[in-house]
N, C-alpha and C positions, 0 to 999 in steps of 0.2 A: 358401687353402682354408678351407669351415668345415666344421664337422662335430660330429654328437649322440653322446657317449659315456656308455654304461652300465655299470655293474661288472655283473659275474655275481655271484651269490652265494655262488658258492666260493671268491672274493676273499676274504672278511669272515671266514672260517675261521680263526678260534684269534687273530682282532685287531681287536676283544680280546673275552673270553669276556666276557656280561654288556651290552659297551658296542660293537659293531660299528664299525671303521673299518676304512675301505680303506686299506692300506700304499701310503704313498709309492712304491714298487716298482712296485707293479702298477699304479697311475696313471699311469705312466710307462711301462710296458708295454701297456695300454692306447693313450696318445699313439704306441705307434711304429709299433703294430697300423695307426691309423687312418692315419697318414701311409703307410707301407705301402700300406694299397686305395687311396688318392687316388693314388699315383704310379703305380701296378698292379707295383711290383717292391721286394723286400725289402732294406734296405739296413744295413749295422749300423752299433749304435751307437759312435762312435771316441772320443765323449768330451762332456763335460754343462757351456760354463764357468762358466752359474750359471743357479740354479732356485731360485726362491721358491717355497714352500708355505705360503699364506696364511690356508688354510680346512680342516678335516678334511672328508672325502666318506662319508656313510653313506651304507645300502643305500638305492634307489630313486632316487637324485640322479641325475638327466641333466643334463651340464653340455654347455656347448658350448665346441667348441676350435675356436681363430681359427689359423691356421698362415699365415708367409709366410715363404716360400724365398728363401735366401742366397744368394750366390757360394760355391764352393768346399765345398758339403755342408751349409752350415749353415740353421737352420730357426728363428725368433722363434715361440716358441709363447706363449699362452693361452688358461687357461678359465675360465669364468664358469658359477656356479650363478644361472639370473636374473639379476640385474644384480649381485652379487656377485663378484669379482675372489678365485677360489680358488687357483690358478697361474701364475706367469709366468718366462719363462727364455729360454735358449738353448742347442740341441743340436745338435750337430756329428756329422754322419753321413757313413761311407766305413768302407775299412779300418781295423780296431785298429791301434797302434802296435808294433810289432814287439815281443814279450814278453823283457822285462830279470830279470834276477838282482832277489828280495827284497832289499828294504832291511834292513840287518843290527837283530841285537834290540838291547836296549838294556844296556851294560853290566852296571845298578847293577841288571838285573831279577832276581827272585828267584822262585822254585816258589811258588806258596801254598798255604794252608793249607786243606782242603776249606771250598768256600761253596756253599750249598744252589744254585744256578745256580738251576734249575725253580723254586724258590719264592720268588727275587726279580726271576725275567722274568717280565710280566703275557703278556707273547706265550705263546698254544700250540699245541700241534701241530694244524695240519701248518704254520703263520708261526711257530712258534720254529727258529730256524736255529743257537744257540749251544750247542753240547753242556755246554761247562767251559774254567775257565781255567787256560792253561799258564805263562805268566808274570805278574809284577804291578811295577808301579814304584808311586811317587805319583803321577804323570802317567797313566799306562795301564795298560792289559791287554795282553795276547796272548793270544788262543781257538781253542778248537777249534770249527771248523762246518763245516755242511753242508747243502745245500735237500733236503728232507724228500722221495721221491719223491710223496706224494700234496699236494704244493703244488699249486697251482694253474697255477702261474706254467709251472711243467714240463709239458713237450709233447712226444711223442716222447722221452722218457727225459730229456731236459734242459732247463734254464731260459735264459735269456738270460743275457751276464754282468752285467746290471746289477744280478740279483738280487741280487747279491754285495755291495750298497751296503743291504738290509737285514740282511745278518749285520755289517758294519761298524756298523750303527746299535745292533743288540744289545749287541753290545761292549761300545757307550759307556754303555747306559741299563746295563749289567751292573756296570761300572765303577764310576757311581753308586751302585749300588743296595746293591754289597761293601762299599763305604765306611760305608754308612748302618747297613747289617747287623752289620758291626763296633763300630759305635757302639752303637746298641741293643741287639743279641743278636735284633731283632725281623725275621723273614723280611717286608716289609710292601713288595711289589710298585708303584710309582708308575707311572701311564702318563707314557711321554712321546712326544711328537711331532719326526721329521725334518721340520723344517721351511728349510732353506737346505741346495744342494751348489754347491760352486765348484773351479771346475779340475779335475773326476774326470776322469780318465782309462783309458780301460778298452785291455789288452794281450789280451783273449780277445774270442770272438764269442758263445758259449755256456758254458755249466756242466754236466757230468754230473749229474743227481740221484744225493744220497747218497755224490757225491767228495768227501774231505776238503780242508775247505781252513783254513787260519788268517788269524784278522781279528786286524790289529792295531788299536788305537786310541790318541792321545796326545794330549791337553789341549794347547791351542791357547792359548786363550782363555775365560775366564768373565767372566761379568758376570750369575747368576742370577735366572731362570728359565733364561735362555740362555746353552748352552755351546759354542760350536767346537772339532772335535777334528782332529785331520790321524790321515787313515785309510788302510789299506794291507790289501787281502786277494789272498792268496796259494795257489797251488797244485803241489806238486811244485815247490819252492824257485823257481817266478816268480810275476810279480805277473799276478794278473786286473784290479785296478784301483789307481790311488791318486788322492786328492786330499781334499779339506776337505769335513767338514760342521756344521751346526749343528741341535742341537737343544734342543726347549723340553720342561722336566719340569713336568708338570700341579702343582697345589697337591695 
């Protein structure tokens, strides 16, 4: 199939104030939308095994998506601004995975100490999803979140679960950002970009707006600008999703 996709401009709300970009999220809720009316019936998302995100998407971009249908649910997508290669992946569509027990916290994790959260996420409401952190290693956080009800994303009281892959992304740029804060004593907000998911795997079909859920996140892998994290969000002690992401922190 191909197909012309738009953001609305409720997308671009609070990401980021000043410098509009469309959330990885919602581009990808977008993608599920249109594969959706091409099929004429709604199918969920069962899990993402890998997605590049090549390009950021401001307001008024129409890109187009190339879609070609797999065996057994799955779907090669990309899009292209003009001749531009903005996205490329593979999504694996049916039922979710039947919902398992959280993965346990991590031993050596310890309560921290308060960190300004709101003044080193550049996200804001109604895209900031990270309330505060409940645990801290060297490696990770552990957060408290939630999809804001006037997200965009949320339809009929709730979001898709994939939204639950930007409150993991918060996490990690939180993560960073505590580190830096600690360093300097300076609240001094960086954007950064998801750009790669691999092996997500999602155990829900939707999200309540405004249920609590906890994003974990833990360092994977760096090689700076770019960092891989292995991320895990959870709700009433099971998982909504887990699997790997990477992302890139602007200069």
């Amino acid at each position: 199939m191909n197909a012309t996709i738009t953001a609305a401009p409720a997308y671009f709300e609070g990401h980021f104030p000043g410098r509009p970009i469309l959330p990885a999220v919602a581009l990808l809720a977008l993608v599920v939308d249109a594969l959706a009316r091409e099929s004429g019936r709604s199918v969920p998302l069962r899990a993402i095994p890998f997605l590049r995100l090549r390009q950021p998407v401001g307001p008024g971009d129409r890109l187009s998506l190339a879609a070609r249908r797999r065996e057994g649910g799955r779907v090669n997508v990309e899009l292209q601004r003009d001749a531009t290669l903005v996205a490329h992946g593979e999504l694996d569509f049916g039922q979710p995975e039947a919902p398992v027990g959280a993965a346990g916290r991590p031993a050596a994790a310890v309560r921290p100490a308060a960190v300004p959260v709101a003044e080193l996420l550049p996200q804001q409401p109604p895209m900031r999803f990270v309330a505060s952190i409940l645990e801290e290693t060297p490696q990770g956080l552990v957060c408290e979140a939630r999809v804001p009800a006037a997200c965009a994303l949320v339809t009929g009281g709730s979001a898709p679960a994939l939204a639950a892959i930007e409150a993991a992304a918060q996490a990690a740029a939180l993560w960073e950002a505590a580190r830096r804060w600690r360093e300097s004593h300076e609240a001094v907000p960086r954007l950064g970009y998801l750009v790669a998911l691999r092996d997500v795997v999602f155990f829900a079909e939707r999200i309540a707006a405004e249920e609590p859920l906890v994003a974990a996140v833990r360092l994977d892998a760096a090689a700076p600008p770019l960092t891989h994290y292995a991320v895990e969000v959870r709700r009433e002690g099971t998982s909504v999703l887990r699997g790997t992401i990477a992302t890139y922190l602007a200069g």
